[in-house]
N, C-alpha and C positions, 0 to 999 in steps of 0.2 A: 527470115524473121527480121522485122522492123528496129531500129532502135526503142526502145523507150525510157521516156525521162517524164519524172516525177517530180513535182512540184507544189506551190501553193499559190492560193487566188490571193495577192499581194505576202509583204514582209517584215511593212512595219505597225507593227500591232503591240500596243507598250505591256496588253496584258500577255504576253509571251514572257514575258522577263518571270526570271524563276522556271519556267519549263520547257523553255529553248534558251532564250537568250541572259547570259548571267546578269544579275540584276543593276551592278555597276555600267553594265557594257553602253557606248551614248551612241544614243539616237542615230549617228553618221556613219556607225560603224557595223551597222544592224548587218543591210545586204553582201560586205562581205563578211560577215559568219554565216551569214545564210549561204550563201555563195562553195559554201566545205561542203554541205550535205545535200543539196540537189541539184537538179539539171538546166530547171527554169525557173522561172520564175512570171508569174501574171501581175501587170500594172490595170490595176484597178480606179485607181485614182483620175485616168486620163477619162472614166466615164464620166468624172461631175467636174473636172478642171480641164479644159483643152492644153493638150502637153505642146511643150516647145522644142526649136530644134536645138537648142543650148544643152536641154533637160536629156533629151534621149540619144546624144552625143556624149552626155555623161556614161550613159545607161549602157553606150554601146564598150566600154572600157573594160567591163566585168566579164568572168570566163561565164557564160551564161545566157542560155535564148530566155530571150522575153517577150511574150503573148502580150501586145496593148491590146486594151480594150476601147471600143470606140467610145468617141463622144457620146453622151445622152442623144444632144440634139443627130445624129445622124441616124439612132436608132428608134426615137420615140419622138421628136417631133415632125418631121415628112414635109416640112414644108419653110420658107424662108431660109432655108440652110445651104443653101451654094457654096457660101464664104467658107461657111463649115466645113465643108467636104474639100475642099484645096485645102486649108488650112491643116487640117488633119496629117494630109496627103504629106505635106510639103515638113511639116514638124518630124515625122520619122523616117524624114527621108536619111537621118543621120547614123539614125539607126541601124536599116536596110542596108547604107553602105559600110558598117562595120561587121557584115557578116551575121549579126547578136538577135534579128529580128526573126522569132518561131513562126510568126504570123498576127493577125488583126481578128481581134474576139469580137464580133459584132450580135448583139446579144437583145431580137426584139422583146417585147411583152406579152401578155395573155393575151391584151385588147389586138392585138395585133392579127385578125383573123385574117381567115383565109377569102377575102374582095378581091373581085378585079382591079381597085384601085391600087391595094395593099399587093397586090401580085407584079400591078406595072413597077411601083417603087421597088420591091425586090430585086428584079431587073435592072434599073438603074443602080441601086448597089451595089449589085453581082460585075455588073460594065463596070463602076467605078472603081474595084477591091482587085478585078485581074490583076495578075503575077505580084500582089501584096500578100500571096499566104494568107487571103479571106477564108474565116472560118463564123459560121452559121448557129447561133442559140436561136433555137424557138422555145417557144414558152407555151406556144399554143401546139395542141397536136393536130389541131386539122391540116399542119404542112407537111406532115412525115408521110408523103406518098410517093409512088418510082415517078411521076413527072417532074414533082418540086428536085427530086433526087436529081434526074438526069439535067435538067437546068443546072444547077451547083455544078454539077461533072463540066457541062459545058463551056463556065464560064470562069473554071479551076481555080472554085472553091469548095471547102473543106464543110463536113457537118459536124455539129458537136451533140454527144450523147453525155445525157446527163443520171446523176442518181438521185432523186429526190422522193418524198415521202409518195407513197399511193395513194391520194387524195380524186377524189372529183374534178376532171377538168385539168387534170395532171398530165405530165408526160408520161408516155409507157417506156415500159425499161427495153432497148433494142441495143445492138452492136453494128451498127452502120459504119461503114467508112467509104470514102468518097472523098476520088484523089489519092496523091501519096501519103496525105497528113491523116490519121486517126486523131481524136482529141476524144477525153471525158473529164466531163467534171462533177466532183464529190459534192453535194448543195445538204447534204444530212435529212434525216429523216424525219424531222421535226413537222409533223402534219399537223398540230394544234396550232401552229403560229404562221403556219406558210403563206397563209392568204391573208391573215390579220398582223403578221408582226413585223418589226421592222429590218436594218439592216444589220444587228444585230444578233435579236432572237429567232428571227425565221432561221438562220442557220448554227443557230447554238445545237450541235450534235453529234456525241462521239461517239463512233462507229466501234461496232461490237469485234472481235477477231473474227467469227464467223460471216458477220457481213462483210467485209473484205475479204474472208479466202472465198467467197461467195461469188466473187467477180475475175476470178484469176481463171478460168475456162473464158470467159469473153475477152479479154486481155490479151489471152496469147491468140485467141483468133484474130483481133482485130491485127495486134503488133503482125503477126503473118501476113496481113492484106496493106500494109504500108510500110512506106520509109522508115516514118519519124512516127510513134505514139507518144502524144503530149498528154499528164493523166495530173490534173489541176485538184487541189482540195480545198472547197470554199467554204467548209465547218470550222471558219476562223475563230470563233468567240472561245475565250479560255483555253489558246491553243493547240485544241482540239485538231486541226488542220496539220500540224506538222506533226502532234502525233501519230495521227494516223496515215500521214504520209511517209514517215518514215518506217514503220511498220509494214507497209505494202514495199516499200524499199528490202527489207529485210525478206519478204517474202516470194520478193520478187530476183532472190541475190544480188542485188545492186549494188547493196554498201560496199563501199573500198575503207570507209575509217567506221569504227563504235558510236552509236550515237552520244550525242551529246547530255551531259548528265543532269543540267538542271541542277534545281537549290534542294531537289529532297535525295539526290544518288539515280534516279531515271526517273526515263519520261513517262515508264509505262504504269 
């Protein structure tokens, strides 16, 4: 059986204060309280700001893997971005040498079908992410087939399974893993705003008890087929994310301390 570590798709979210974080707590001090109650943590930020190696030399200080997420430009625009892709490369390299790096979220689009164009560039991502701990979000399901699979294998990178509402055009719910790393991530069920809302509302959504003891038969399958399971919750809005990440914590026996009480006495 695999390790796993439980987490969230970033930390500093100011609407957290009051049901994670105590309301006085400042902004500096956020990730190491984060830091008592899970394993990892996801930098989200590095998709719309290219991160530096000052920044993830900080990063790499804390007891804590951390899942960067690529740039936009490496995963949504496919062209002009060489500089990008060194740049990327070379900023966590700080990282990587502090031991601290879970791996690289590289996270395409819908529009992102399944072309021979779009298949060459995967390739050249796949060649560029080797021994970075590259891990795979599609967004389109025309890629979840054994070929696209055994590529990833061969180029030892990781797929990411996600939970997200059952909409049209959606991902289907599977337990892949490929490689030593498992990854999922929580995106909530909010099928009214998925396609129209923003970064936000599309994932404003707290997960029921029954839908998370709903995924612990796939969990422990996957955690059996790997090292490491990295299990991300990106129903960030209103907290919702650490709730229910700690929750599956609890379900999971993970906790070693009580969770943290918030301004009303719990989270729950």
């Amino acid at each position: 059986m695999g390790v796993i570590k439980v987490g969230c798709s970033g930390y500093s979210y100011d609407d957290w204060r009051g049901t994670f974080y105590p309301r006085n707590l400042n902004k500096s001090q956020f990730l190491t309280y984060y830091s008592r109650y899970f394993d990892f943590a996801e930098l989200n930020y590095t998709y719309y700001q290219m991160p530096s190696p000052e920044q993830m030399a900080a990063y790499g200080k804390f007891e804590l893997d951390f899942i960067i997420k690529a740039h936009q430009s490496l995963t949504h625009r496919f062209q002009d971005n060489e500089f990008d892709f060194k740049t990327f490369k070379m900023a966590i390299q700080p990282l990587k040498e502090s031991g601290r790096l879970g791996g690289i979220l590289a996270q395409f689009p819908f529009s992102f079908h399944t072309t021979a164009k779009n298949l060459d560039y995967l390739e050249f991502v796949l060649e560029w992410g080797r021994e970075m701990k590259l891990n795979i979000e599609f967004r389109n399901p025309g890629w979840l087939k054994p070929e696209i699979f055994d590529l990833l294998k061969s180029n030892q990178a990781g797929i990411v399974v996600t939970d997200a509402p059952e909409v049209e055009g959606g991902m289907p719910k599977h337990a892949t893993v490929i490689g030593s790393t498992g990854y999922i991530r929580f995106h909530g069920r909010n099928a009214e705003n998925w396609w129209t809302g923003n970064n936000a509302s599309r994932y404003q959504y707290n997960y029921s008890d029954d839908e998370i003891k709903s995924w612990l038969p796939d969990i422990e399958q996957m955690a059996s087929e790997s090292s490491t399971l990295y299990i991300a919750f990106n129903n960030h809005a209103k907290g919702y994310a650490v709730m229910n990440a700690l929750r599956l914590r609890g379900l999971l026996h993970l906790d070693e301390i009580p969770p943290p009480p918030g301004e009303s006495g719990s989270l729950f």
